[in-house]
N, C-alpha and C positions, 0 to 999 in steps of 0.2 A: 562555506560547506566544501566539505573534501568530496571527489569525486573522482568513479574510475571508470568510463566505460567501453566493456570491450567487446560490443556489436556493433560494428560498424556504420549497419544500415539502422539503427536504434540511436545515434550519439545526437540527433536532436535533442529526444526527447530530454536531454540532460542539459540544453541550455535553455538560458532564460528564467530557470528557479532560482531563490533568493537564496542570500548569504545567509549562512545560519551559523554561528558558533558553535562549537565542537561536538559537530554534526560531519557523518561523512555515508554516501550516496555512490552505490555501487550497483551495474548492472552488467549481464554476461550473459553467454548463449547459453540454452537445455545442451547441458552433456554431461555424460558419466563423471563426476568429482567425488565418486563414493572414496574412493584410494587416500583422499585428503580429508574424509571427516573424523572425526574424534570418536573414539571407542563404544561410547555410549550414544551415539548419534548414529553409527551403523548398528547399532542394537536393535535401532528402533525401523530397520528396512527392513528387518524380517514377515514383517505381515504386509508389506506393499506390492504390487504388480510392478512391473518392470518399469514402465512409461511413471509411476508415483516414483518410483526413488528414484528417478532422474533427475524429476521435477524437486524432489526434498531435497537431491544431495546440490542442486543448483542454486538453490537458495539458502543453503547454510554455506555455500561456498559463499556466495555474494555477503553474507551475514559476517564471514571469519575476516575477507576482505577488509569489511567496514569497522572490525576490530583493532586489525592492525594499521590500517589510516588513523586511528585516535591512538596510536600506541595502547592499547587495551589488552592483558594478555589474554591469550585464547581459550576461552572458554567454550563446552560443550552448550548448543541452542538444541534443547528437546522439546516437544509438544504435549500440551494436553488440549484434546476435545479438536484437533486439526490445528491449534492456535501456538504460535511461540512461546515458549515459557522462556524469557531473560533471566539468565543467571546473577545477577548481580543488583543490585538495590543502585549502584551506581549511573546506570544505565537503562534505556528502552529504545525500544525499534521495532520493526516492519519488516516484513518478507512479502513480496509477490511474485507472480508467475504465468507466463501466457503462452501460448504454442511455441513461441523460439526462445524467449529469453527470461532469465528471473531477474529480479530485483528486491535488496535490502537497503535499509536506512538505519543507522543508529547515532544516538546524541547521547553528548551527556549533559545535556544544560538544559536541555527544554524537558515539559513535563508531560508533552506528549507528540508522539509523532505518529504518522501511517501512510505507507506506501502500495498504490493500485496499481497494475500494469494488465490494458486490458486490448483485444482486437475492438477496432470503430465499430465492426458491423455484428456484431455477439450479441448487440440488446436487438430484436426482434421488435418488432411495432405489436405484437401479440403478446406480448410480455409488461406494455407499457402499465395497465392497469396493476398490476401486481410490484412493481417497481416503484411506480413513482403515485405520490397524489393524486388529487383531480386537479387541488390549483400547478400543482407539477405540468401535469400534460397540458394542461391551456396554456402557460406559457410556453413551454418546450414547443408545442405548435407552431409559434411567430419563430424560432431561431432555427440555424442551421443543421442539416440532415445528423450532423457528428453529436448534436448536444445533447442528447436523450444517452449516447455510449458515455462522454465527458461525465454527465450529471451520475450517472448509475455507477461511474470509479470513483464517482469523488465521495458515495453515500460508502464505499467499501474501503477508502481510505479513511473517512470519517471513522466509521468502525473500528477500524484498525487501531488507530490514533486511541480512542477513549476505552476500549474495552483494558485492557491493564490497568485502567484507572476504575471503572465500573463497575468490571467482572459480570455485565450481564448482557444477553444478547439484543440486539436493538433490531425491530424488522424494519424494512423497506417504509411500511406507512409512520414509523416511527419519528420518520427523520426530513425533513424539506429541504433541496440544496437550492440556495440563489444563484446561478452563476453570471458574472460579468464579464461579458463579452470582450469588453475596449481593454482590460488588464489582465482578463485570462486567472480571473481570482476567485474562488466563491466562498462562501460563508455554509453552514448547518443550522436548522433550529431544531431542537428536540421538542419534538411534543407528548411523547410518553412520561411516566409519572416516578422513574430511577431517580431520586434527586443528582446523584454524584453523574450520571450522565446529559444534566444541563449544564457542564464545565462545554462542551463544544461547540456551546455560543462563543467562547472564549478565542475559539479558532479560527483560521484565516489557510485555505486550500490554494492549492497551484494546478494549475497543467500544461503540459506541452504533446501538440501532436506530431508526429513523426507517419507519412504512411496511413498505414493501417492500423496503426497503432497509438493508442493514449497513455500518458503515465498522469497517474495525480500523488499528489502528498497534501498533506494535511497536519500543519503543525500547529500546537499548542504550548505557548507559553508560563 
């Protein structure tokens, strides 16, 4: 996997994830990159608040990045419903985004991919019921303070990964993550009734923590 990243204090979170074929993983600070978006991609900051198209134009910046790492030529990334819409049949990928930094993903060999970048301490213990399961929170109870944030990027990268495949929205109790501690890998079981969103059995998640900060991906083969 191609890879650029240029936060310094974030360049963990970019080791330790798996080689992926013509796949490439880009991450950089929130800052104004509107100057460098594509025509129709500044079209779409007109109805945003200041602090939104910083965060858009940072992750279409990291998006165009992860273009030109696959020699892909550059393509306008617009949204519909907040979600990326991929221009190209050729390709799919991920955008996310946290207080400092965004992050894109794009391949063109695998049939799904999704990228989360989220702060450790954002999932609240008041939130856990609405987040995760019951058999979620029992075990999330026995493991460490971080894996209830871990578990809650990797159901949003999970997300990520199969809705271009799907097209439907998945909640929270839809989805159970296992994660494995000793390889830092977890899996997804869907248990809602989309058929084409039981493909993310199929899939196999990563993370690395940096800080205060977690990144997951979640790719499908």
């Amino acid at each position: 996997m191609r890879q650029a990243c240029e936060h310094p204090d974030l360049m963990p979170l970019t080791n330790g994830l798996p080689e992926l074929d013509g796949t490439a993983l880009v991450l950089a600070p929130i800052a104004d990159y509107r100057s460098q978006l594509m025509a129709t991609e500044t079209a779409v900051l007109a109805s945003m608040a200041e602090k939104r198209q910083q965060e858009f134009s940072s992750g279409r910046y990291c998006a165009h990045r992860c273009q030109a790492l696959l020699n892909i030529d550059p393509e306008p990334i617009l949204r519909q419903a907040r979600s990326p819409v991929w221009p190209s049949i050729g390709y799919t990928g991920s955008i996310s985004h946290c207080d400092i930094a965004a992050a894109a993903v794009i391949t063109t060999e695998l049939k799904g991919i999704g990228i989360d970048l989220e702060r450790t301490d954002r999932v609240k213990e008041k939130l856990f019921e609405a987040l995760f399961t019951q058999s979620e929170r029992a075990i999330l109870a026995g493991l460490p303070d971080i894996a209830p944030a871990i578990a809650f990027s990797a159901k949003e990268s999970g997300y990520k990964a199969i809705f271009p495949i799907g097209g439907q929205f998945i909640g929270f109790q839809e989805a159970t993550v296992t994660l494995d501690w000793s390889t830092q890998t977890f899996t997804i079981e869907y248990l809602g009734t989309h058929a084409p969103n039981s493909a993310l059995h199929s899939g196999t998640g990563h993370w690395q923590v940096a800080g205060n900060y977690v990144l997951t991906i979640f790719v499908m083969n």
